[in-house]
C-alpha positions as CSV (number, residue, x, y, z in Angstrom):
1,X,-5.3,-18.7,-25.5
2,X,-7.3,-21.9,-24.2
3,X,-5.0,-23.8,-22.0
4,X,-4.6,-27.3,-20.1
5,X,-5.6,-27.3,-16.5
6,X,-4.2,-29.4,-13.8
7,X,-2.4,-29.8,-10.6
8,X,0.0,-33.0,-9.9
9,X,1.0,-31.9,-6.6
10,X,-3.3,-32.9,-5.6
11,X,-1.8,-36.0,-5.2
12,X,0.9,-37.6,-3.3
13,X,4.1,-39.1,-4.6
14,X,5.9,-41.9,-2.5
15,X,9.3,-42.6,-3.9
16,X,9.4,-45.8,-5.6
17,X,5.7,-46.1,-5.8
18,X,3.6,-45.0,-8.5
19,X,-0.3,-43.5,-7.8
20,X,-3.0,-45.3,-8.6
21,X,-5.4,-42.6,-8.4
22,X,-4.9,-39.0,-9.3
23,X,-7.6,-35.8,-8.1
24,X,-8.0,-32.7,-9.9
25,X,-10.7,-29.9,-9.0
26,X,-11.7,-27.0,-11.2
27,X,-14.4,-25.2,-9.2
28,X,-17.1,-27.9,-8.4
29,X,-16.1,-30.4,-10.6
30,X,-13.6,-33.5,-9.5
31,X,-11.6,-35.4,-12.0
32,X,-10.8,-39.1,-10.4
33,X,-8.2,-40.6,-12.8
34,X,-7.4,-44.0,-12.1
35,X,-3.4,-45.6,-13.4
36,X,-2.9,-41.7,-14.4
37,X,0.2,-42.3,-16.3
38,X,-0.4,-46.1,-17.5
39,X,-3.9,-45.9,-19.0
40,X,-6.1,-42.8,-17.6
41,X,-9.6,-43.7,-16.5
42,X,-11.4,-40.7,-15.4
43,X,-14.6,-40.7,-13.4
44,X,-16.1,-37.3,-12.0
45,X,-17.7,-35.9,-8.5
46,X,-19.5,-32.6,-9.3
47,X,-20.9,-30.4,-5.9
48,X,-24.3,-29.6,-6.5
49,X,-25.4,-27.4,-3.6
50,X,-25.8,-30.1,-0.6
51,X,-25.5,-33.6,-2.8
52,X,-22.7,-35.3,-4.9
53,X,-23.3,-36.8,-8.5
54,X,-20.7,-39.3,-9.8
55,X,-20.1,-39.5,-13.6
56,X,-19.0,-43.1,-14.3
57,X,-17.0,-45.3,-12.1
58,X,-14.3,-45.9,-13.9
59,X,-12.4,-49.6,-13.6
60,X,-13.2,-52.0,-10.6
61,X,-10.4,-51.0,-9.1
62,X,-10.9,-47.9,-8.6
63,X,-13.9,-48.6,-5.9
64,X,-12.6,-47.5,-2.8
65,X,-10.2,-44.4,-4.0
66,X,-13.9,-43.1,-5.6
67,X,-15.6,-43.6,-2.1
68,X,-12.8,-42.4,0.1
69,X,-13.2,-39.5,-2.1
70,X,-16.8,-39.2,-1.4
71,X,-16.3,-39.5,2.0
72,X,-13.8,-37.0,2.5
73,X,-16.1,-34.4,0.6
74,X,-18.7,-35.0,2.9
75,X,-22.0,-34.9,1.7
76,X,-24.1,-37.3,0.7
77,X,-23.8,-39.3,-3.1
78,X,-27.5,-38.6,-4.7
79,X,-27.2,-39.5,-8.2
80,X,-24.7,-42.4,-10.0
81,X,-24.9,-41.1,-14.1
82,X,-23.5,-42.9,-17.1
83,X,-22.3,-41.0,-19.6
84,X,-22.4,-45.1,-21.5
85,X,-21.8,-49.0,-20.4
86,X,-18.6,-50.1,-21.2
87,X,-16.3,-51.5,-19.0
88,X,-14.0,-48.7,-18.0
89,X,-16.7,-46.5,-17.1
90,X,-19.3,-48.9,-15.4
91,X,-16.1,-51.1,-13.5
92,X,-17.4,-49.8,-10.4
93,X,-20.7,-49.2,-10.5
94,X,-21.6,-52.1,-8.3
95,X,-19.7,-51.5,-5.4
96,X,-20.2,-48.4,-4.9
97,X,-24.3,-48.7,-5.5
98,X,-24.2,-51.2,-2.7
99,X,-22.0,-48.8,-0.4
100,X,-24.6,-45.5,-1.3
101,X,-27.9,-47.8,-1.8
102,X,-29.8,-44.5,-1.8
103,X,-28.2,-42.9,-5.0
104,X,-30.2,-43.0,-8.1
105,X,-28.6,-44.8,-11.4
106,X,-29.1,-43.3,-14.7
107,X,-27.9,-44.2,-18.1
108,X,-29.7,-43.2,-21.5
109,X,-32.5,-45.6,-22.7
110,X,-30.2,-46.2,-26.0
111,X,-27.8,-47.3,-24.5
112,X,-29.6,-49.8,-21.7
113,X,-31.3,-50.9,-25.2
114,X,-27.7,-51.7,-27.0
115,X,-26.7,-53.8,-24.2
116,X,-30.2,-55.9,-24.3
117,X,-30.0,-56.3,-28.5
118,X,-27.0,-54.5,-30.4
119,X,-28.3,-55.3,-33.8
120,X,-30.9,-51.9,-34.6
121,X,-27.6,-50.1,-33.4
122,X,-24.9,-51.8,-35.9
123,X,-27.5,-51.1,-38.6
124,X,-28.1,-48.1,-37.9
125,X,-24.9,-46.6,-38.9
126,X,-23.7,-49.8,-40.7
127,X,-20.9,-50.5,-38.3
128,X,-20.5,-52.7,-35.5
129,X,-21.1,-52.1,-32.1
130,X,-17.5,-51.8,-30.4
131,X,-15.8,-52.4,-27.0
132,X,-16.6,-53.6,-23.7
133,X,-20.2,-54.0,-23.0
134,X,-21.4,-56.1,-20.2
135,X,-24.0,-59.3,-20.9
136,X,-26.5,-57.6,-18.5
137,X,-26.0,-55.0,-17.1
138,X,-24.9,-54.7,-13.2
139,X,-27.4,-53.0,-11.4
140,X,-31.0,-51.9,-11.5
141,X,-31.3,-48.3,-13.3
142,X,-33.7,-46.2,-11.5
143,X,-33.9,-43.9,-14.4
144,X,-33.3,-43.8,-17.8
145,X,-32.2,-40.4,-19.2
146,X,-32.9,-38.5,-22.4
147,X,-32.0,-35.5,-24.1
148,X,-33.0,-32.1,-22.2
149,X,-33.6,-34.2,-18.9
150,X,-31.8,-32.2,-15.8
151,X,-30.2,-34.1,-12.9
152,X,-29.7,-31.2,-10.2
153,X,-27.4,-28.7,-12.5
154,X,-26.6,-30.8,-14.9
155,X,-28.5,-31.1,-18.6
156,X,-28.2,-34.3,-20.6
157,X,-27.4,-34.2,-24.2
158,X,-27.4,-36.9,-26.4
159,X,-24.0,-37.2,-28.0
160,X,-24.1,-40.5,-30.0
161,X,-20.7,-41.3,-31.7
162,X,-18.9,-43.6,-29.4
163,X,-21.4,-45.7,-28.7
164,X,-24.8,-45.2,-29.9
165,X,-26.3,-44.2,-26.5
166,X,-23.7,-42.1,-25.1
167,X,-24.7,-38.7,-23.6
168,X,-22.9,-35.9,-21.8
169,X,-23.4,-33.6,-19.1
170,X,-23.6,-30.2,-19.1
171,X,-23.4,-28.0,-15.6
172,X,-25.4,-24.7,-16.6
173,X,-23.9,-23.0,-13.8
174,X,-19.9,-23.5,-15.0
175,X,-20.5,-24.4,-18.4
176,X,-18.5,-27.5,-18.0
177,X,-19.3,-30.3,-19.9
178,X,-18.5,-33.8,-19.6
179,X,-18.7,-36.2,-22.4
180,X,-17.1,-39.9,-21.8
181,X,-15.5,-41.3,-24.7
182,X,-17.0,-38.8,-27.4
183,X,-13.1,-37.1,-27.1
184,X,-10.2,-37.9,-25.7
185,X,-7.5,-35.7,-24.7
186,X,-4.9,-38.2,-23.8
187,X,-2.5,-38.9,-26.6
188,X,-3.7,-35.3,-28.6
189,X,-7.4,-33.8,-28.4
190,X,-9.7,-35.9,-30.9
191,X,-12.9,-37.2,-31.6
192,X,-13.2,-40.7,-30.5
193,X,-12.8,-42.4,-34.1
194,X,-9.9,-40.1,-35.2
195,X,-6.7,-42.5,-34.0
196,X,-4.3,-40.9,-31.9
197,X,-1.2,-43.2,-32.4
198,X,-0.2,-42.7,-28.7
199,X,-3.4,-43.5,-27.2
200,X,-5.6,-45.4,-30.1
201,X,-7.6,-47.0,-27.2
202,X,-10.9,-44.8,-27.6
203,X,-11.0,-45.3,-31.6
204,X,-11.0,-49.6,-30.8
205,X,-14.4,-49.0,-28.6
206,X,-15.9,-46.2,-31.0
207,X,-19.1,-47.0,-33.6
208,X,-19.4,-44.7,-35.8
209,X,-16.8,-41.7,-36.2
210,X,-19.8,-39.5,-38.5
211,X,-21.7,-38.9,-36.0
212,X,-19.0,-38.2,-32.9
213,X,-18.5,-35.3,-35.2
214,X,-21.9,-34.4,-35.0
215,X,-22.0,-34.9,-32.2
216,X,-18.9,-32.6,-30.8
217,X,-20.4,-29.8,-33.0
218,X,-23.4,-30.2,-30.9
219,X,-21.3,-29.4,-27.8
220,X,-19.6,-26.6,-29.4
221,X,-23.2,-25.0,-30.0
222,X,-23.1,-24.7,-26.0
223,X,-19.6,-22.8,-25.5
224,X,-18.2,-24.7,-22.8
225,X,-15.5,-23.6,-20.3
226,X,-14.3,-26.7,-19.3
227,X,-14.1,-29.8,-21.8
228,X,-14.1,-33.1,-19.6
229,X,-13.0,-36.4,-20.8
230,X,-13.0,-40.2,-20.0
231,X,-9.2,-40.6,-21.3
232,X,-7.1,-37.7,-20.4
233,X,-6.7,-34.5,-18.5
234,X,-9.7,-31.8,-18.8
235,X,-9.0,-28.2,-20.7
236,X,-10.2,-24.8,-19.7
237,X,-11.7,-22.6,-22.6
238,X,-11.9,-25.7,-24.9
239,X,-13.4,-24.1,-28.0
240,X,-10.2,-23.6,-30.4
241,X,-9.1,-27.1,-29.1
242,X,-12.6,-28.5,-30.7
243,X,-12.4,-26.7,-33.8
244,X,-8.8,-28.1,-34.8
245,X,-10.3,-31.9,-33.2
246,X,-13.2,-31.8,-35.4
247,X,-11.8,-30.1,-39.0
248,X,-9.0,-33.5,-38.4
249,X,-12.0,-35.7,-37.6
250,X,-13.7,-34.7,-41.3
251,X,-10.3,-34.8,-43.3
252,X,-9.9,-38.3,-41.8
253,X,-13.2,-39.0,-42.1
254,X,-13.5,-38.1,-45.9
C-alpha cells in the first residue's frame, strides 16, 4: 500500500514558537517547506553526484533558510530550475541568484512567453491566465527548457495544466518526480483545478483543469516512486494515490 513519507522530528520545535521552515529527505531529494502548517510552500535540493539543483524558491522569505540549507550540504548550487513563475515558487529566486551568481536559471520557454504576452495562452484553452505572475520577470534565464531536455539527472517534461508552461522534473535514477502546482497533496491529493475545500489555494492560480489531467496521466506513464509537490508533503509509491486524483479530476471535470 503506497504510503505518506515524512519525518517532523528533521526539524526543531522551540516551545512557544512555531517553524518557519520544515526539511524532509527521501534519498537525494530535499523538501524545503516554508510556514509548514500555515500555508506549505515547498521548494527542493536534489544531490546530483558533486552539484546541487534547486526546484523553485518558494516565497521571499524563505531566502536564507534555502541557503543555510545549501550551505550546510556543502557542495556547490549548479542549476536554479522552475518548475513555473508565480510568486510562491519564484519569491526567492533573486536573492539567492545573486548569493550563487554561477548557477544556471531555467524555466520553459512557455512559460517566459506567458509572462511577456498572456493572451495566445488564455485562448488557447479559452480560460484565463491565473495567479501570481510577475510584470518581468526577476532575473536573466540562462536557459530555457523544453520537453526531453536533461539537467544532470533530471528529465524535463512538459506538464501544462496549471499554468500553461509548467514542467516537471523527473530523476531517472530514483524515479522521483516533481511537478509544482500540477497536484497538490495538502488538503487531499488532487489535480490542481479539482478544489480541495481545505486547501482551494492551487485551483485560484490553475488555467485549465483538462489538460492538468493530461497532464498527470502523462506522469503516470513514467511510474514514479516518489510524487513531489509545491503544496503539501511528498508520497512514496504514488501511483494508486494518482489514479483516485485523476478519475475525481474527470467526474468534476465532466
Amino acid at each position: 500500500m503506497a504510503k505518506i513519507w515524512y519525518d517532523d522530528a528533521i526539524y526543531s520545535k522551540k516551545k512557544g514558537r512555531v517553524p518557519k521552515m520544515k526539511s524532509v529527505t527521501q534519498n537525494n531529494l530535499t523538501q524545503l517547506t516554508t510556514l509548514p502548517f500555515l500555508f506549505p510552500v515547498n521548494c527542493y535540493l536534489m544531490k546530483d553526484e558533486d552539484f546541487l539543483t534547486l526546484i523553485d524558491t518558494a516565497l521571499p522569505m524563505s531566502a536564507n533558510k534555502i541557503l543555510k540549507q545549501i550551505a550546510a550540504i556543502g557542495l556547490p548550487l549548479r542549476y536554479i530550475v522552475l518548475t513555473h513563475a508565480h510568486g510562491d515558487h519564484i519569491g526567492s529566486l533573486q536573492t539567492i541568484a545573486e548569493a550563487h551568481p554561477d548557477a544556471k536559471i531555467m524555466i520553459s520557454d512557455r512559460e517566459l512567453q506567458l509572462i511577456k504576452n498572456p493572451v495566445p495562452y488564455a485562448f488557447e484553452a479559452q480560460k484565463p491566465i491565473k495567479g501570481s505572475y510577475p510584470k518581468t520577470f526577476p532575473v536573466n534565464v540562462d536557459k530555457t527548457i523544453v520537453e526531453g531536455d536533461m539537467i544532470g539527472s533530471l528529465s524535463v517534461i512538459e506538464t501544462p495544466g496549471h499554468t500553461p508552461g509548467s514542467v516537471s522534473f523527473f530523476d531517472n535514477r530514483t524515479k522521483a518526480v516533481i511537478v509544482g502546482d500540477l497536484l497538490q497533496t495538502q488538503g487531499g491529493i488532487a489535480v490542481a483545478g479539482d478544489t480541495r475545500p481545505l486547501f482551494p489555494f492551487p485551483t485560484m492560480g490553475t488555467w485549465d483543469l483538462e489538460a492538468g489531467i493530461a497532464s498527470t496521466e502523462k506522469i503516470m506513464l513514467h511510474n514514479p516512486r516518489i510524487l513531489a509537490v509545491g503544496h503539501g508533503k511528498m508520497i512514496l509509491d504514488p501511483m494508486p494515490f494518482l489514479e483516485k486524483a485523476v478519475t475525481r479530476a474527470k467526474k468534476r471535470l465532466n
